[in-house]
C-alpha angles and dihedrals in degrees: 000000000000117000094171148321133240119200150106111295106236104184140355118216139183099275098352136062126204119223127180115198113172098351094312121116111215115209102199128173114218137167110274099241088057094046085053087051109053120072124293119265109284086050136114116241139169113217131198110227142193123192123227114205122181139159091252102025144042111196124167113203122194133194131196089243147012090250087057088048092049090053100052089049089055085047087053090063097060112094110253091024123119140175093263094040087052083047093057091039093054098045090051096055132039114251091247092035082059093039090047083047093058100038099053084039092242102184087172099052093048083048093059092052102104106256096012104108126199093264092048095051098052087052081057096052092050099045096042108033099130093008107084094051102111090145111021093113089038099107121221123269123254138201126033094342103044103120102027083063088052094053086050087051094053079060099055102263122128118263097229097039095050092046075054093053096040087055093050093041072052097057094039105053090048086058093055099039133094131208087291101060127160117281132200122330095008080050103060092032092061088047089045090053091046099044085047088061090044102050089052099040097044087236 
């Protein structure tokens, strides 16, 4: 029904954002690594969304990224599993971290993630193994950028389109900036938080 929504973030919660799109506020529950990772309050997002429908509840639920949507709805199909338990499992391990973890078949590692106990998990590593692997044969991203790539694709980004969006935050912000620029960590914080917009709002 819902593919996304585009729209100024309001608030960030614990587990929820708030996003008001022509006059409407959202009120959208989403995993917390993917509400870190979309723009402050006061910023424009757009947000993936999947619509839960029930008899006695109605719940939208948003990701950063359609990666990050994808995975939840895999997460969905395990038995036990429901959309606020995929919520908790995915705000307690990075996308490629959970993707490494099925693959290699880490029990250990899917036992550690809060709320995931050693039986569930084990009905995870049977029903995704293979599943959850959006990025395996994406190689990593080289050059000045590098790491700060990787960090966007922890969060569910893809690693060449966020290497794009960190160039383009680069030539921006020399444009805009005097004799006195940002340097170092102030630096790549401030193109971390660009390419961040840029990556969600499709800018």
């Amino acid at each position: 029904m819902f593919n996304s929504i585009r729209g100024t973030i309001t608030e960030k919660c614990a587990d929820s954002i708030r996003l008001e799109t022509a006059g409407i506020e959202w009120d959208i529950a989403a995993p917390a690594t993917d509400i870190a990772a979309l723009p402050s309050p006061g910023e424009t997002s757009r947000v993936f969304t999947w619509l839960c429908h029930r008899e006695t509840e109605m719940r939208l639920f948003g990701f950063a990224g359609e990666r990050r949507r994808a995975t939840f709805l895999e997460l969905l199909k395990v038995e036990g599993i429901g959309p606020r338990g995929a919520l908790k499992i995915m705000g307690g391990i990075g996308q490629e971290e959970l993707e490494a973890a099925l693959e290699n078949e880490d029990l250990s590692r899917l036992e550690a993630v809060p709320g995931l106990g050693k039986k569930t998990a084990q009905k995870m590593l049977l029903a995704l193994k293979g599943k959850i692997a959006f990025s395996r044969d994406a190689p990593a991203v080289a050059g000045p950028y590098g790491e700060l790539a990787e960090a966007l694709a922890e969060m569910g980004y893809d690693r060449r389109q966020a290497a794009e969006a960190l160039m383009t935050a680069e030539e921006a912000l020399a444009r805009t900036e005097g004799a006195g620029g940002l340097h170092g960590a102030e630096r790549e914080q401030e193109l971390f938080k660009r390419a961040i917009v840029m990556l969600t709002t499709g800018g």
